[in-house]
N, C-alpha and C positions, 0 to 999 in steps of 0.2 A: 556158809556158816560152818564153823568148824565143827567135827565130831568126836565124840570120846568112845564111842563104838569100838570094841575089840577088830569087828571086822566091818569093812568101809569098802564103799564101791567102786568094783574095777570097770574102764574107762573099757567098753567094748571095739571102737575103735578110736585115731586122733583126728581130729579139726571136722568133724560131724556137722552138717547144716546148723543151725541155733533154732529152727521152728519145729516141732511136733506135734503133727494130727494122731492122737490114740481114739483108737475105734475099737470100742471093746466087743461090737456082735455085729457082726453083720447078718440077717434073717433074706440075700439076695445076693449071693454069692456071684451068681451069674451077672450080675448088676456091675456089683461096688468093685471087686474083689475083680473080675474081670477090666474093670478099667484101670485099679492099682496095679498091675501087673505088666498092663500096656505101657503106661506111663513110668513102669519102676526099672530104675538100674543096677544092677549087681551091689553095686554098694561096695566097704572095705569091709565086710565081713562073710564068711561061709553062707551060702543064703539058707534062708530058713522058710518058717508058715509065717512070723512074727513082724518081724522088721523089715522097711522098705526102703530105699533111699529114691527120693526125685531130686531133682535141681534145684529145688526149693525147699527141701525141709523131708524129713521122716513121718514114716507112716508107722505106727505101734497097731498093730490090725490081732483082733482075735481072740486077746486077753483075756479073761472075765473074772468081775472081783477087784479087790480092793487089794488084798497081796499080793497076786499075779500084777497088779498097772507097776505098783508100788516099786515088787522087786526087779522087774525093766525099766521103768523110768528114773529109778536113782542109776541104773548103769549108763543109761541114754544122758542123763544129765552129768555125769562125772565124764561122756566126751563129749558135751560142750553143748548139748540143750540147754536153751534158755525162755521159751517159752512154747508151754503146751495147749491143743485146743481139744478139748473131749469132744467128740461126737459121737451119742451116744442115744439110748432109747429108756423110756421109764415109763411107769404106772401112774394114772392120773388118783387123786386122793380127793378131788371134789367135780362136781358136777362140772363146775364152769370152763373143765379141760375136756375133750373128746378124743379119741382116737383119730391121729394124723393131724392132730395140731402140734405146735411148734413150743419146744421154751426154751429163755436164755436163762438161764441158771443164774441167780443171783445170791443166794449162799446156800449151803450146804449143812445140814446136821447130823454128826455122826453117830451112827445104829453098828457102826461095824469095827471089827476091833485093830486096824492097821492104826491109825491117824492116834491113838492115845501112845503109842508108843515114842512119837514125836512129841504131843502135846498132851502128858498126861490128865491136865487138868483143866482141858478143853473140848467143847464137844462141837460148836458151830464155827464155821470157816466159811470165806469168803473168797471170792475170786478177784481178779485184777481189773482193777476202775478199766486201765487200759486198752489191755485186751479184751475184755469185753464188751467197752465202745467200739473195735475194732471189729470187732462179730455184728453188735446192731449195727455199725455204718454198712456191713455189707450185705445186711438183712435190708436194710434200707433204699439203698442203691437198687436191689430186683425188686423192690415194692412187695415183697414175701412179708408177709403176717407173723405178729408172733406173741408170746407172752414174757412176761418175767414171773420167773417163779423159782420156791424154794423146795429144797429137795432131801430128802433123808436117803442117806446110803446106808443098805441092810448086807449085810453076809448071810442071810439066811430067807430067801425069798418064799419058800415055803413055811416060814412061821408070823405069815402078817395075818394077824388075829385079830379076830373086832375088836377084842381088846388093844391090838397096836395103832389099828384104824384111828379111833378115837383117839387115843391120847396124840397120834401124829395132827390129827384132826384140829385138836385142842391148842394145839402151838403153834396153826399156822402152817403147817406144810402144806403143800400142795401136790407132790411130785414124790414117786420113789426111784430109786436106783442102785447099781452096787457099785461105783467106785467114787464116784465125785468128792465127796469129803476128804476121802483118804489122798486125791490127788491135788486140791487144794490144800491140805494139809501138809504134804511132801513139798510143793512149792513154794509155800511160806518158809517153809522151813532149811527149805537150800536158797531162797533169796532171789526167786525167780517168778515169770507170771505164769497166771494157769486160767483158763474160762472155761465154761461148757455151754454145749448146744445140746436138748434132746427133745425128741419125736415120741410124744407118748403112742404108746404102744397096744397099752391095753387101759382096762378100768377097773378101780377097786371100792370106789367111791361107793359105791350101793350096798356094799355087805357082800357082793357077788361076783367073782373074777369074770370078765368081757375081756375075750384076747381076739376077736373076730375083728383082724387088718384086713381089707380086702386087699390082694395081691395089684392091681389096679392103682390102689390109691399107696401103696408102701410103695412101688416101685417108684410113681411120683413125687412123689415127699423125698427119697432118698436122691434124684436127682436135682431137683429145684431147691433142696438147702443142705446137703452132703457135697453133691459137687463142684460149688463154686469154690470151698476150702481146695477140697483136692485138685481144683485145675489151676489154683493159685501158686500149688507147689512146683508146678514144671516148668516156671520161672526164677533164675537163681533172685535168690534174696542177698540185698547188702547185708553184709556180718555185722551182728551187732557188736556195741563196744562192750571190751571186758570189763567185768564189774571189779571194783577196787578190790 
């Protein structure tokens, strides 16, 4: 889609894989973070903490927030991403989610101020039919469990107030986070797909923040539905076709 922006994003490097994993926190460094690293190769850029390259697609590792995804993944997509997979962690919003269960994101309502800038007179976004059949077939395939659920991305995680509770309550959310909307919202908006996958983390549903992951069962979780993406990547992928 074309832009009238003064200033427009420069292409970090040319002919970039077309798939990106963005993983905004990793809480197991020694885990995730040690096996991106095994699996990552120099890449065409200076190396950094942020971007990875495998043979199969980009790793966006570290980020956090809806700005920070935002202002790396328009550079990732102006050299030649084409479709993104969040992996990512959130706050459960009703009882029927628990710590170290699973959800596929099904849309997104935006609490944070990235995504109005694209779409000022929008606040819920949706992810790609596609690629997000592409994430449940491969939830499916391991027999891993999972929900679908909708999610509110906040910039501000310390002001979720009973007051916010409730009203997020009220409309149906289920889930909180900080970047998902704004990253659907960016891929709508350059013409490309985007999904998410997230692992709640804690609990807000009671009125009473619950962050108690046992290290045990995070470590678990993060290998049984974080690492089938990332061991997808160190296989080159056919190049998708360019969009008209």
């Amino acid at each position: 889609m074309l832009s009238d922006s003064i200033v427009n994003p420069r292409p970090l490097a040319k002919n970039v894989p077309s798939f990106c994993l963005y993983i905004p926190f990793d809480p197991f460094p020694s885990l995730l973070q040690a096996a991106i690293e095994k699996s990552a190769s120099p890449g065409p850029w200076p190396r950094n903490d942020h971007v990875y390259t495998l043979s199969g697609g980009i790793i966006l590792y570290r980020l956090v927030g809806a700005p920070a995804a935002v202002l790396w993944l328009e550079r990732l997509i102006a050299s030649g991403v084409q479709k993104i997979l969040l992996l990512s962690f959130c706050g459960s919003l009703k009882p029927g989610l628990r710590i170290g269960q699973v959800v596929v994101l099904r849309q997104a309502l935006a609490d944070e101020g990235t995504s109005r800038h694209y779409f000022p007179r929008q606040r819920t976004f949706f992810p790609s039919p596609v690629l997000t059949g592409e994430v449940v077939q491969t939830l499916g395939h391991r027999g891993l469990p999972f929900s679908l659920a909708a999610t509110v991305s906040t910039d501000a995680p310390y002001r979720e107030t009973q007051t916010w509770l409730k009203k997020m309550r009220d409309r149906h959310i289920d889930v909180v986070d900080m970047e998902a909307s704004a990253v659907f919202a960016l891929a709508r908006y350059r013409g490309i797909e985007a999904a998410g996958l997230t692992v709640v983390s804690d609990e807000l549903f009671s009125g009473v923040w619950n962050d108690h992951f046992p290290p045990f069962l995070l470590r678990e979780t993060i290998e049984r539905y974080f690492f089938p993406f990332l061991d997808s990547l160190k296989t080159p992928r056919i190049p998708a076709e360019p969009k008209p």
